[in-house]
C-alpha positions in Angstrom: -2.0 -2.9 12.1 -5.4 -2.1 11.6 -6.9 -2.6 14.4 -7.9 -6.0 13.2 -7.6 -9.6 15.2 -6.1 -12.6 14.2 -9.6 -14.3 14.5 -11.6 -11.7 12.3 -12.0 -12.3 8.2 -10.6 -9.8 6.5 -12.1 -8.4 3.3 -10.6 -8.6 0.3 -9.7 -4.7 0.1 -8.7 -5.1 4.1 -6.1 -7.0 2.8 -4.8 -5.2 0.2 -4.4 -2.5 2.9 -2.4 -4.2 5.3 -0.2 -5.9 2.1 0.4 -2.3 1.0 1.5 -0.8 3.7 3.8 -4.3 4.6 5.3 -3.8 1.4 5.6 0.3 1.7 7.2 0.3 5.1 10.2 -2.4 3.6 10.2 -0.4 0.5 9.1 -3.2 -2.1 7.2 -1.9 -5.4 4.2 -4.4 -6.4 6.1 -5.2 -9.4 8.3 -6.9 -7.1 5.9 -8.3 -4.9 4.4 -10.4 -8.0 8.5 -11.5 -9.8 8.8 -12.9 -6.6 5.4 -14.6 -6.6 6.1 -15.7 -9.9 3.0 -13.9 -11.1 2.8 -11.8 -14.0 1.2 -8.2 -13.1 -0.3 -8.0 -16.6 -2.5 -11.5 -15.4 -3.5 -9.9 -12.1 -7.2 -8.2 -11.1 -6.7 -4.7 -12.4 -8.7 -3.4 -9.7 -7.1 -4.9 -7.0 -3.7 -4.0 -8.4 -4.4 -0.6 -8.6 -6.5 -0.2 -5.1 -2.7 -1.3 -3.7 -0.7 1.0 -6.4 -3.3 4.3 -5.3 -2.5 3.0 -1.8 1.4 3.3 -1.8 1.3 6.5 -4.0 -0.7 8.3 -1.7 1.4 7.2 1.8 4.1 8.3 -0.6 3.1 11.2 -1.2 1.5 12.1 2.6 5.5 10.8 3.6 7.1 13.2 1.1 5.3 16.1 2.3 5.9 15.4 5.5 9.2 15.5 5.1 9.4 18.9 3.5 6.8 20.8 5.4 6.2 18.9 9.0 3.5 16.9 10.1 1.4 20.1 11.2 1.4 21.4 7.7 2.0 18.5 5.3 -1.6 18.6 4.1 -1.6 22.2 3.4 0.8 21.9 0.9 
């Protein structure tokens, strides 16, 4: 995914990275990451939460405009 091997620590924000785009490409929200951790969201690093939320939002949105205006002219839009 990122380059990264097995061997190599990953940073904390690394992580989140490669967790959002796992859960992006099989289309699970973080909401539904943590229910089925049995974690409440509210009791989670705010900042860490949101690095992963900003994340999908943006690949969202890049994958939207994609969509409607190609992949030569998504950005433009």
């Amino acid at each position: 995914m990122l380059g990264l091997v097995m061997s190599e620590q990953k940073s904390p924000s690394q992580v989140r990275l490669i967790l959002a785009q796992f859960l992006f490409a099989n289309g699970v929200d973080i909401e539904g990451l943590y229910k089925a951790l049995g974690a409440e969201l509210a009791d989670c690093d705010a900042e860490a939460v949101s690095h992963m939320a900003g994340i999908i939002d943006g690949v969202t949105l890049a994958t939207s405009k994609i969509k409607s205006h190609g992949i030569d002219n998504w950005a433009r839009s």
